[in-house]
C-alpha positions in Angstrom: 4.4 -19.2 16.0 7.3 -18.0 13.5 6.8 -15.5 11.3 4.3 -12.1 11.9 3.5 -11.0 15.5 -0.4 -12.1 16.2 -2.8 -10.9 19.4 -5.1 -14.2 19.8 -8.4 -13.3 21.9 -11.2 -16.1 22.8 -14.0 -15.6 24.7 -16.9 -17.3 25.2 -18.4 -20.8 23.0 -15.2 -22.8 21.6 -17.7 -22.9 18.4 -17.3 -19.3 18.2 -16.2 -18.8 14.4 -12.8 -17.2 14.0 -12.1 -13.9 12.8 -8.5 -12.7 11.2 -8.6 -8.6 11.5 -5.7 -7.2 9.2 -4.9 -3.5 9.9 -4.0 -0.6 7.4 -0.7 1.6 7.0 1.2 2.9 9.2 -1.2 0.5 12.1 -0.8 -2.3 14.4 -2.7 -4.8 16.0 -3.9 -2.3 18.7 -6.1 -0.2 16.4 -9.0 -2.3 16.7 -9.5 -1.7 20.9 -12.5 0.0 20.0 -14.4 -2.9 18.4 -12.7 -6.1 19.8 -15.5 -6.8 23.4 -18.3 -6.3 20.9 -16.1 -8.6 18.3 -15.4 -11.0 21.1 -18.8 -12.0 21.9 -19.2 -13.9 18.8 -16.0 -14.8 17.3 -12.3 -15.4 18.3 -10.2 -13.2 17.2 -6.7 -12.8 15.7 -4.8 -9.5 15.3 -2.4 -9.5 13.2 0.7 -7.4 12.6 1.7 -6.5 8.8 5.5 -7.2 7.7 7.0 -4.2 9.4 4.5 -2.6 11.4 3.9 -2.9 15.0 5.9 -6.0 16.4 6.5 -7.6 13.3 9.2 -7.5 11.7 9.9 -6.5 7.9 10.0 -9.2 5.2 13.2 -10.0 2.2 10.0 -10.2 -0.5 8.3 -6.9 -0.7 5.2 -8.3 -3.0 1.2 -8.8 -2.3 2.0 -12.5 -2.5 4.8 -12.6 0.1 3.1 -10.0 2.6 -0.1 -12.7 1.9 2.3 -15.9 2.9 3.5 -14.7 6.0 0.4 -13.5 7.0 -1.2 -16.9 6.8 1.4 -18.5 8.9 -0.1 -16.7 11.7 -3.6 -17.3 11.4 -6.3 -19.7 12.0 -6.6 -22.8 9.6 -9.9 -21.5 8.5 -11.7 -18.3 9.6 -13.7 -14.8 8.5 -11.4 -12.5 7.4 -11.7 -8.5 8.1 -9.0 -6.3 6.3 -8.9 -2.2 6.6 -7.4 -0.3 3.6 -3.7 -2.2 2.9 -5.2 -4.9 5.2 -8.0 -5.6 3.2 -5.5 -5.4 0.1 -3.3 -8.4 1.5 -7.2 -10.0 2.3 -8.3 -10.0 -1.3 -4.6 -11.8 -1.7 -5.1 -14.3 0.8 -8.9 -14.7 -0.6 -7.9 -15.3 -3.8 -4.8 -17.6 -3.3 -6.0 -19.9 -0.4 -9.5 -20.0 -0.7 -9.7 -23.0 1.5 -8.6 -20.2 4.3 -11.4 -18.1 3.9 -15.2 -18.5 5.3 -16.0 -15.3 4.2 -14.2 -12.3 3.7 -15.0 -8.3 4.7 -12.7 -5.4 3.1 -13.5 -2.4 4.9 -12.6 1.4 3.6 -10.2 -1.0 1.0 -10.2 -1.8 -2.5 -8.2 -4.2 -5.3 -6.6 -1.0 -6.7 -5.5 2.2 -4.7 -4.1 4.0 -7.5 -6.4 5.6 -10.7 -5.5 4.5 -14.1 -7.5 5.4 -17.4 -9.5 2.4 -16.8 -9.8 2.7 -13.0 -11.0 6.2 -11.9 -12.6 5.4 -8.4 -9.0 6.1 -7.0 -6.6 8.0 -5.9 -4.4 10.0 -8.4 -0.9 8.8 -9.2 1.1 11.5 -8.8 -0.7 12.3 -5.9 0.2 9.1 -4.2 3.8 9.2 -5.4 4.4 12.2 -4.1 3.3 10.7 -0.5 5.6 7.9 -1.2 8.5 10.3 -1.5 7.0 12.3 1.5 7.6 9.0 3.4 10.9 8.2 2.2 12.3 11.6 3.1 10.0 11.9 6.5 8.4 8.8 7.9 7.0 10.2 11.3 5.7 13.6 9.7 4.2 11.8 6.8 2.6 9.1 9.3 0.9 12.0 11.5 -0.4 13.6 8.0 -1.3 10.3 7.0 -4.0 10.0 10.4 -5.1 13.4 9.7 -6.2 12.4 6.0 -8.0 8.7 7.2 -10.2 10.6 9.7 -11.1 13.4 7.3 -14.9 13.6 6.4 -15.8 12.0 9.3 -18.1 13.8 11.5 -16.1 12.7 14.7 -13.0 13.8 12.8 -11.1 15.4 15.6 -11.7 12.9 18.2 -10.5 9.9 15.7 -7.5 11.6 14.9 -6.8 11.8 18.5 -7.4 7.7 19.1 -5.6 7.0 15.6 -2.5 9.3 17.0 -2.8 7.7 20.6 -2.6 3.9 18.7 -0.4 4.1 15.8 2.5 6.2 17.7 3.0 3.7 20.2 5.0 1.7 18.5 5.5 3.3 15.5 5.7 1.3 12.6 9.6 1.0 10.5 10.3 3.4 8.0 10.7 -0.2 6.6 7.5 -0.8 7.0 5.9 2.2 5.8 7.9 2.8 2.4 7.3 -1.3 1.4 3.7 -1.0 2.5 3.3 2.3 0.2 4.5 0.4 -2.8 2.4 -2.4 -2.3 -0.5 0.6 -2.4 1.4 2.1 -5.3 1.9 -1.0 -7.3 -0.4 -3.7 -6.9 -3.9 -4.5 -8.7 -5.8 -7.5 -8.1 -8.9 -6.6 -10.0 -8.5 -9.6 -11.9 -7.6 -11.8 -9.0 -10.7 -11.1 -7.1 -12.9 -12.1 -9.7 -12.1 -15.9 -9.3 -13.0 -15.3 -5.3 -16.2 -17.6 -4.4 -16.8 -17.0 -1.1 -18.9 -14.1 0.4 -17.5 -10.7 -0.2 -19.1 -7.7 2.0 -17.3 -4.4 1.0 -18.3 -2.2 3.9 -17.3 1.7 3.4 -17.5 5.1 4.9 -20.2 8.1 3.1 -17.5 10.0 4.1 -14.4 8.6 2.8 -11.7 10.8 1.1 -9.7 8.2 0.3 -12.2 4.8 -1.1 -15.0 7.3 -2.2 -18.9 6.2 -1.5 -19.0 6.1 -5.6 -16.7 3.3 -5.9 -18.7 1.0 -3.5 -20.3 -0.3 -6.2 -17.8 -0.5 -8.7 -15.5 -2.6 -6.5 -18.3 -4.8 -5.6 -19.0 -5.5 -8.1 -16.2 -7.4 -9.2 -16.8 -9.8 -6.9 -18.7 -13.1 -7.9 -20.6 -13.1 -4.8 -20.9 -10.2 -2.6 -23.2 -7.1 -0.9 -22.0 -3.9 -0.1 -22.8 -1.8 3.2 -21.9 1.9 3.3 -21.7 3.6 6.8 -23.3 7.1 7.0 -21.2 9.7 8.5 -18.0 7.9 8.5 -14.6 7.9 6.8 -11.6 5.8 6.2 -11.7 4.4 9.3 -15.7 3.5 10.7 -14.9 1.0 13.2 -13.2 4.2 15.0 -15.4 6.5 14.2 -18.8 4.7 14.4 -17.7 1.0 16.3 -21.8 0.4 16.9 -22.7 0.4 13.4 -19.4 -1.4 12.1 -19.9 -4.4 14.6 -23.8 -4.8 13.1 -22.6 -4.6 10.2 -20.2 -7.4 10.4 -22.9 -9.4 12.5 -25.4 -9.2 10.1 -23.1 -10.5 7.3 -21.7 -13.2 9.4 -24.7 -14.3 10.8 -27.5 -12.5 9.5 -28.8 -10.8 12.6 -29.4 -7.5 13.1 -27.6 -6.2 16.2 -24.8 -7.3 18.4 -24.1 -6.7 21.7 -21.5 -3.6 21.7 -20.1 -2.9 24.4 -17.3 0.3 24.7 -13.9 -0.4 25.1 -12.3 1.1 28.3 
């Protein structure tokens, strides 16, 4: 495989439908230890590293599109695709670009546009976010650790996310590369138009409790989808599949195959 690092897991049926999961900022691969047995018993899985984060290394194009391309070199021909906050940014890319790629597609605690514009208020402020940016510039590990704190806020399991989020995303720590190209992607891009020409299923799954994709703009982004249901997770923030991994991996069942549980089993 050239390109982007990539975990491949397969367990069980080789008709098992594949599943692409695409991290956030400042992640890795490794972030989704939590959910992958309960994944695993009805998909195979890929994890994928962004451009400068975790093993892989950073790319000469900093744009949605190029961060998309290398992406899908190191994926499955065609499978479900999961992306969490910047992941599910680079997902709605991929969706939208190379539809024949995509079964179905799930952006969790993600959205086309990160930063509020006077038409675009379910975001987050743009000073607020440059300010961040320069935070990371000047202070990459500092900013990363402040960065954990503010994904697990609202959660009610807050403390003990941070904890696993720290524990994961430390070891390795993503570039200062990495982090300053994946903020501008956040800063700059907006595929609100793009996502409107996506055909395949769309389920926007959020946290009640998330600080940074707010419950009230569930609907708004759904909307913009042509085909597409939302799910919101009580109790949880930015990051669910951390905070509650039970009701994250129903939720993807049921969308995927329109059951109502799935056999979750803890990670060790």
């Amino acid at each position: 495989m050239k390109g982007l690092h990539s975990d491949y897991y397969q367990q069980g049926e080789a008709s098992n439908s594949e599943l692409v999961l695409i991290h956030g900022w400042g992640a890795h691969g490794g972030v989704w230890q939590s959910v992958l047995p309960a994944l695993l018993e009805n998909f195979n899985v890929t994890c994928i590293d962004l451009p400068g984060h975790g093993k892989s290394h950073k790319i000469a194009d900093n744009s949605i599109v190029a961060w998309a391309d290398a992406v899908l070199e190191a994926a499955p021909e065609k499978a479900v695709w999961l992306g969490w906050s910047l992941g599910g940014l680079v997902a709605q890319q991929i969706a939208s670009k190379a539809p024949h790629r995509v079964e179905k597609l799930i952006v969790h605690a993600s959205t086309p546009k990160f930063v509020k514009s006077a038409d675009w208020s379910e975001a987050v402020d743009e000073k607020t976010f440059r300010d961040f940016h320069a935070e990371v510039i000047r202070d990459p590990h500092s900013s990363l650790v402040r960065f954990i704190a503010l994904q697990t806020r609202g959660s009610k399991t807050a403390s003990q996310d941070s904890r696993l989020l720290r524990k994961t995303l430390l070891e390795p720590e993503p570039s200062a590369a990495g982090l300053d190209n994946g903020m501008q992607l956040l800063l700059e891009t907006d595929l609100r138009e793009k996502i409107k020409a996506i055909t395949c299923p769309v389920l926007v799954l959020a946290g009640q409790r998330d600080t940074l994709i707010p419950e009230t703009a569930v609907s708004e982004i759904s909307n913009l989808f042509i085909d597409s249901e939302s799910n919101v997770i009580k109790q949880a923030g930015h990051a669910a599949f951390l905070s509650h991994p039970e009701e994250f991996c129903q939720a993807v069942n049921k969308f995927c195959f329109d059951e109502n549980a799935i056999n979750f089993k803890e990670a060790k």
